[in-house]
C-alpha positions as CSV (number, residue, x, y, z in Angstrom):
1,X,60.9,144.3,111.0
2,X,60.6,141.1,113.2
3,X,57.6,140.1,111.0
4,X,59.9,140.1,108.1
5,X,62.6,138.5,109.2
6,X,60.1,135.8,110.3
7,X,59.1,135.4,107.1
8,X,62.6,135.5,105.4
9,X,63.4,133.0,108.4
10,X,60.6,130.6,107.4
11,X,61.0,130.8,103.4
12,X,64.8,129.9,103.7
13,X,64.0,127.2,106.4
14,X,61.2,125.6,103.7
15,X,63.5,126.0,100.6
16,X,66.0,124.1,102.2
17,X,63.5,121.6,103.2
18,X,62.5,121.7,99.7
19,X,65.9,121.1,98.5
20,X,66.9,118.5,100.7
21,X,63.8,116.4,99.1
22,X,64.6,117.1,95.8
23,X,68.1,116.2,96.0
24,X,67.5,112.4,98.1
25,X,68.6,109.8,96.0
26,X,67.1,106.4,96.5
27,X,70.1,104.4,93.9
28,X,68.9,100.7,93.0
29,X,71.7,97.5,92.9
30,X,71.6,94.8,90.8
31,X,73.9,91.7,92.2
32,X,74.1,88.0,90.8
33,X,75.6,86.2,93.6
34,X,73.1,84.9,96.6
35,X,72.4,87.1,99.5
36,X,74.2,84.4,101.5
37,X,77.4,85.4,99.7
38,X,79.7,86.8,101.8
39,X,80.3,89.7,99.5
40,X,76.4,90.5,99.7
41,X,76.5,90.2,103.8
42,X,80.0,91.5,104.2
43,X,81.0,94.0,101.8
44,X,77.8,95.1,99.6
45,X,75.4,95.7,102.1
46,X,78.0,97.8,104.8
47,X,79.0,99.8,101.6
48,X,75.2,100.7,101.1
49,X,74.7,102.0,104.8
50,X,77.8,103.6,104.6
51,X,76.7,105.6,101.4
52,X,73.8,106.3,103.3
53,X,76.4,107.5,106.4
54,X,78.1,109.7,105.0
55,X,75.4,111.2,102.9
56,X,73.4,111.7,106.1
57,X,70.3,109.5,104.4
58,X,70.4,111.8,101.1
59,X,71.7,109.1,99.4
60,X,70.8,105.7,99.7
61,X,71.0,102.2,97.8
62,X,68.5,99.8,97.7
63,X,70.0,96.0,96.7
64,X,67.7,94.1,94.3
65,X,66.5,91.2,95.4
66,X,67.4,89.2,92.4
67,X,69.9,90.1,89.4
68,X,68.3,91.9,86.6
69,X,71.0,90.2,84.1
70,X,73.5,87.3,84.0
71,X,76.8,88.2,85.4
72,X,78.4,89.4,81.8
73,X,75.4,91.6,81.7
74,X,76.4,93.5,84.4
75,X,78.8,96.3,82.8
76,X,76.2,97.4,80.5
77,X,73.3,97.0,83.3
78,X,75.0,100.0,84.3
79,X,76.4,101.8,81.3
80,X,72.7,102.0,80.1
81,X,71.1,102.9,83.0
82,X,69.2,99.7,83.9
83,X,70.3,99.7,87.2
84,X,72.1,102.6,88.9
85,X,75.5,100.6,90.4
86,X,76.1,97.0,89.7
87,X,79.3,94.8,89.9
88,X,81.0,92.1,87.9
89,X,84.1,90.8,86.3
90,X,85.7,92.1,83.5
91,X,87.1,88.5,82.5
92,X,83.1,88.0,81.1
93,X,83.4,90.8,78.5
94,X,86.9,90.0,77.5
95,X,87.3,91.7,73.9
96,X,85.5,94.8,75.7
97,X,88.5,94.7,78.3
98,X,91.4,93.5,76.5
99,X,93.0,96.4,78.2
100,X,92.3,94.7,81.8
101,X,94.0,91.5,80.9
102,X,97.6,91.8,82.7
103,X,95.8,91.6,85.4
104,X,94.5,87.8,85.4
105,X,97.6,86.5,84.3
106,X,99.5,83.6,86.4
107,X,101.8,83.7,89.1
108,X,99.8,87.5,89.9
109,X,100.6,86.8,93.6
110,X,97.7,85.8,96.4
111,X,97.3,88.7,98.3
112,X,94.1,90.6,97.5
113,X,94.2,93.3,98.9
114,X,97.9,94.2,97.7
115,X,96.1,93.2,94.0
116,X,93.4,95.1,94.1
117,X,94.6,98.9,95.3
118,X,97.5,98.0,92.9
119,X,94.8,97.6,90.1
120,X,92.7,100.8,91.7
121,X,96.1,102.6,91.4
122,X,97.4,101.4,87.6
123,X,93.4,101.9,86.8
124,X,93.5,105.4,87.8
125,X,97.2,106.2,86.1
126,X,96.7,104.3,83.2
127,X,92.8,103.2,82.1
128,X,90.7,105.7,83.3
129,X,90.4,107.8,80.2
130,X,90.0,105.0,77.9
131,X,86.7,105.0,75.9
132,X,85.8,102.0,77.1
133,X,85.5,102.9,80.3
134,X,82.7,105.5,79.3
135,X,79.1,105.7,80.8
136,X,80.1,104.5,84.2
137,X,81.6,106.2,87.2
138,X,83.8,103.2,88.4
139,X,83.5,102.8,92.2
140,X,86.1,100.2,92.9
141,X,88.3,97.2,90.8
142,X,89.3,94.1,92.9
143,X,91.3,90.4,92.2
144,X,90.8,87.9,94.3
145,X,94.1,86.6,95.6
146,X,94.5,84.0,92.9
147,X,92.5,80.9,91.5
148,X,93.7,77.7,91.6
149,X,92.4,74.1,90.1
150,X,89.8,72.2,91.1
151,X,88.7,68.3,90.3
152,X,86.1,66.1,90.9
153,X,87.9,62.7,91.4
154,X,91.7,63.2,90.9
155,X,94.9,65.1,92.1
156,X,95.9,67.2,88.9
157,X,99.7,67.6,89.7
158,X,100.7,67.1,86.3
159,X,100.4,68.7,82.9
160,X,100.0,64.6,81.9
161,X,97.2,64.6,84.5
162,X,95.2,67.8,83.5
163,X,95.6,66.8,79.9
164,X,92.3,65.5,78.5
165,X,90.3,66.8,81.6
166,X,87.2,69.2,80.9
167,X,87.5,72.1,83.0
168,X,85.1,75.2,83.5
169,X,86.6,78.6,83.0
170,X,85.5,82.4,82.7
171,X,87.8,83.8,80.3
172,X,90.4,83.9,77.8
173,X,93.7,83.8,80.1
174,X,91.9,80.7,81.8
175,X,90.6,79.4,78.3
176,X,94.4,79.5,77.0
177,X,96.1,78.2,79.8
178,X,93.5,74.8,80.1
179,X,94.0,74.4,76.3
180,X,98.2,74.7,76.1
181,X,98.0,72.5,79.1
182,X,96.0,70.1,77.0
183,X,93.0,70.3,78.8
184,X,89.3,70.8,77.5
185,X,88.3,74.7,78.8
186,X,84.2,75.0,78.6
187,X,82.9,78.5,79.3
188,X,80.5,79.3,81.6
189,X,80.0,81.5,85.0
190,X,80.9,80.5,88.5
191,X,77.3,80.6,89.1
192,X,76.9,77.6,86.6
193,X,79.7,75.0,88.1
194,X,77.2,73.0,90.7
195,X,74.8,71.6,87.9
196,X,77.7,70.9,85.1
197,X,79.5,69.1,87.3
198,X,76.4,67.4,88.6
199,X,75.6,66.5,85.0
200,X,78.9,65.7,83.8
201,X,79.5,68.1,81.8
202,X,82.9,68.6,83.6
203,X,85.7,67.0,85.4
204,X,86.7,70.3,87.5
205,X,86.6,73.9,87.8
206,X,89.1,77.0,88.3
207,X,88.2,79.3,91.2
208,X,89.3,80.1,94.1
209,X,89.7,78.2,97.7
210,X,87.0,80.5,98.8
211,X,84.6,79.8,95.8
212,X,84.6,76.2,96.0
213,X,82.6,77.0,99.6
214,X,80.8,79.9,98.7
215,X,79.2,78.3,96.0
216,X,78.4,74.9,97.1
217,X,80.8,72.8,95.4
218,X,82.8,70.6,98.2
219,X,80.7,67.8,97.5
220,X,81.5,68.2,93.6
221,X,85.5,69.3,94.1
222,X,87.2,67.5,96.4
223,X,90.9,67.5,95.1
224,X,92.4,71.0,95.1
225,X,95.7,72.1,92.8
226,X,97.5,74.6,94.7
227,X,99.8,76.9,92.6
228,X,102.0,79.5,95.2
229,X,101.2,82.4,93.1
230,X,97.7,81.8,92.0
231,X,97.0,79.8,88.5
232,X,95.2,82.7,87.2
233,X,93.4,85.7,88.2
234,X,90.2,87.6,88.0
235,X,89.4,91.9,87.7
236,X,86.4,92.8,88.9
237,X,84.6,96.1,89.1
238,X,81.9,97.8,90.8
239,X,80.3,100.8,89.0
240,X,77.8,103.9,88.5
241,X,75.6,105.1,86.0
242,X,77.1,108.1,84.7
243,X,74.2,110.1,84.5
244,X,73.0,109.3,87.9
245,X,76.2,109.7,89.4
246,X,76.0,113.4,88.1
247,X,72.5,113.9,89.4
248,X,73.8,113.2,92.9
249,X,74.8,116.9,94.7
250,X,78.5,117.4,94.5
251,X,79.3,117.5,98.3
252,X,77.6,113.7,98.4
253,X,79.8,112.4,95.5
254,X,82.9,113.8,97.5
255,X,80.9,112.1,100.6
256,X,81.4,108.7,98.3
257,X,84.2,109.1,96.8
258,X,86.2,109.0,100.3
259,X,84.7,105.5,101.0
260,X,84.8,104.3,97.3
261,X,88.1,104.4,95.3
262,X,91.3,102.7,96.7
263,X,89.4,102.5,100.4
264,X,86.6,100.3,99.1
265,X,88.9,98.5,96.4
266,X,91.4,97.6,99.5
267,X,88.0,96.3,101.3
268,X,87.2,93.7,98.7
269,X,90.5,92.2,99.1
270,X,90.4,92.1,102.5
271,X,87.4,90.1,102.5
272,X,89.1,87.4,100.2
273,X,92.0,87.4,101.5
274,X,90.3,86.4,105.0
275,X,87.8,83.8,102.8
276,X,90.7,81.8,101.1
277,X,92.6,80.6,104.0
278,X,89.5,80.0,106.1
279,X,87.5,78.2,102.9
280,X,91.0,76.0,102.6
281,X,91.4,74.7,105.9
282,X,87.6,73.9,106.2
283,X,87.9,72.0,103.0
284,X,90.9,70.2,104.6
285,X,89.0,69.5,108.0
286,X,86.7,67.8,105.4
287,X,89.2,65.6,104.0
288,X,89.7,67.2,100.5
289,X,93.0,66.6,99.5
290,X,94.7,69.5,98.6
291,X,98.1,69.2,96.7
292,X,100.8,71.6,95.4
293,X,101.1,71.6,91.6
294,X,104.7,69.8,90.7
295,X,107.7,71.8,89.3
296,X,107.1,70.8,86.3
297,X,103.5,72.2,86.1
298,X,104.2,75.6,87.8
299,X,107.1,75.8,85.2
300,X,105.3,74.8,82.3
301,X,102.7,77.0,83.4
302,X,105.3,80.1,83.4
303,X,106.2,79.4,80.1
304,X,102.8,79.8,79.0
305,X,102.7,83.2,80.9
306,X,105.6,84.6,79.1
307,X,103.9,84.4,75.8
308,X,100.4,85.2,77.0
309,X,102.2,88.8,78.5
310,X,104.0,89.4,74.9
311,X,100.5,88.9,72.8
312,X,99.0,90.7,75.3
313,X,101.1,94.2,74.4
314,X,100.7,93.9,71.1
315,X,96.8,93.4,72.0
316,X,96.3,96.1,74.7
317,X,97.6,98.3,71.9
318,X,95.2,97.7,69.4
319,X,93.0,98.4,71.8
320,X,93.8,101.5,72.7
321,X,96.3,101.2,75.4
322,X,99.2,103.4,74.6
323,X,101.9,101.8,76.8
324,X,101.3,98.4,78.1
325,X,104.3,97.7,78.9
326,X,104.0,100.9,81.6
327,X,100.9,100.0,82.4
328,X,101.6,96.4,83.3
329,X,104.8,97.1,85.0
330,X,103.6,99.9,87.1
331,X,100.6,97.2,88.4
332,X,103.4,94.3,89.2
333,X,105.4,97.5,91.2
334,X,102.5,98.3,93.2
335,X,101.5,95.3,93.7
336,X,105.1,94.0,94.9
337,X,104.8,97.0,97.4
338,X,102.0,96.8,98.5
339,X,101.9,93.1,99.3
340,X,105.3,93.8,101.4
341,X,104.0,96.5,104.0
């Protein structure tokens, strides 16, 4: 009898042993911004050891050491297997994610973190089970607590001052609001600002405070428009294979899924919302000058909202969105909430 039990003792121990192997998950991660980024050091790498935490080392994510795409190519990195989890802003695939677009609009607000679990939460009520969300498991969605303008040689206060000027941008809210301003908007990532500006290929930039650091561009930008509620915005998402994300054993998803979600969505605005300030008075320290844009240009650029929001409904439902107006007004709720706890 003891002999048997042995036995039955040491099968069950090896099976599990067996099992445990089997199941490990060793999940790659394609990024495109430097591993001196601060969301590399300070919010991708502690999410990969804490996936590996809370898995207890059955699930772990190895970071790439360089992209595997450009930054528009990131979605579909994903979606198609490529890479198991990568990240990126929907603002580069903008007919893809017309339904995203209320969220990048101007005068959004500036705090981050308020943004994105108000995006995490409007996502989850509202997007989640449209198509194009598809093939991914989404992880987190994050803004970054508002762009603002940049320029190379001139306080842009004005709409008469921006008029004329070329400007880099990432996406259709930015591309509209350059143009009705009068502006010249070129496309291009955030990753290509440094050597277009270099070559002249632009007078100034939108990002955010924390962007013109984080990229290397206070030699190139030293006059800074600062709108109160942020000129524009950008969504961003990071996501899952959907097939490897069912692979993984269901008591590690729940594992992730309590430090993904909302938790890790608040965590990226956190980090930008302790960038911005920090990147703004460094620039200051530096002697940037850094201006407030006029009444007139905050106004005129509210007008331009209002239309951008009513072309957007009749958009977002084309695409699919059954009630953008809910959908929009349950984001600026949350968000108005949130931001006042």
């Amino acid at each position: 009898m003891t002999r048997t039990l042995y036995r039955s003792t040491a099968l069950a121990t090896a099976l599990a042993l067996m099992t445990g192997a089997a199941s490990a998950q060793t999940l790659t991660m394609s990024s495109w911004v430097p591993p001196t980024h601060f969301l590399h050091t300070d919010f991708f790498v502690p999410f990969a050891e804490q996936i590996a935490e809370v898995t207890e080392g059955r699930v772990t994510v190895t970071i790439l050491p360089a992209p595997l795409g450009g930054p528009a190519q990131h979605w579909e990195l994903a979606r198609t297997g490529v890479a198991d989890i990568t990240w990126g802003n929907f603002t580069y695939e903008p007919e893809r994610f017309v339904s995203m677009w209320f969220a990048e609009f101007p005068n959004a607000g500036t705090d981050a973190e308020a943004q994105s679990v108000a995006l995490w939460r409007t996502y989850e009520a509202h997007l989640a089970d449209l198509p194009v969300f598809d093939g991914v498991e989404m992880l987190a969605v994050g803004l970054f607590g508002g762009g603002q303008l940049h320029h190379g040689s001139a306080p842009m206060l004005t709409p008469a001052d921006i008029a004329g000027q070329k400007f880099r941008m990432g996406g259709p809210i930015q591309e509209r609001l350059l143009t009705e301003l009068g502006a010249v908007p070129v496309a291009a990532p955030a990753t290509r600002a440094y050597e277009m500006l270099e070559s002249g290929v632009i007078d100034g930039s939108l990002h955010t405070m924390e962007s013109v650091v984080n990229f290397r561009l206070e030699e190139a930008l030293t006059h800074h428009t600062i709108f109160p509620e942020g000129f524009y915005d950008a969504a961003f998402f990071v996501v899952m294979n959907s097939a490897r994300w069912d692979s993984i054993a269901p008591a590690d998803q729940a594992a992730i899924e309590a430090i993904a979600g909302e938790a890790l969505s608040a965590t990226w605005g956190r980090q930008f919302d302790a960038q911005n300030p920090a990147a703004a008075e460094a620039l200051a320290a530096a002697g940037h000058t850094i201006s407030e844009a006029s009444p007139e240009l905050i106004g005129a650029v509210a007008t331009i909202r209002d239309a951008m929001v009513a072309d957007w409904v009749v958009a977002a439902r084309e695409a699919g969105l059954a009630d953008p107006e809910s959908a929009m007004g349950f984001y600026m709720e949350t968000y108005e909430a949130q931001a006042a706890e």
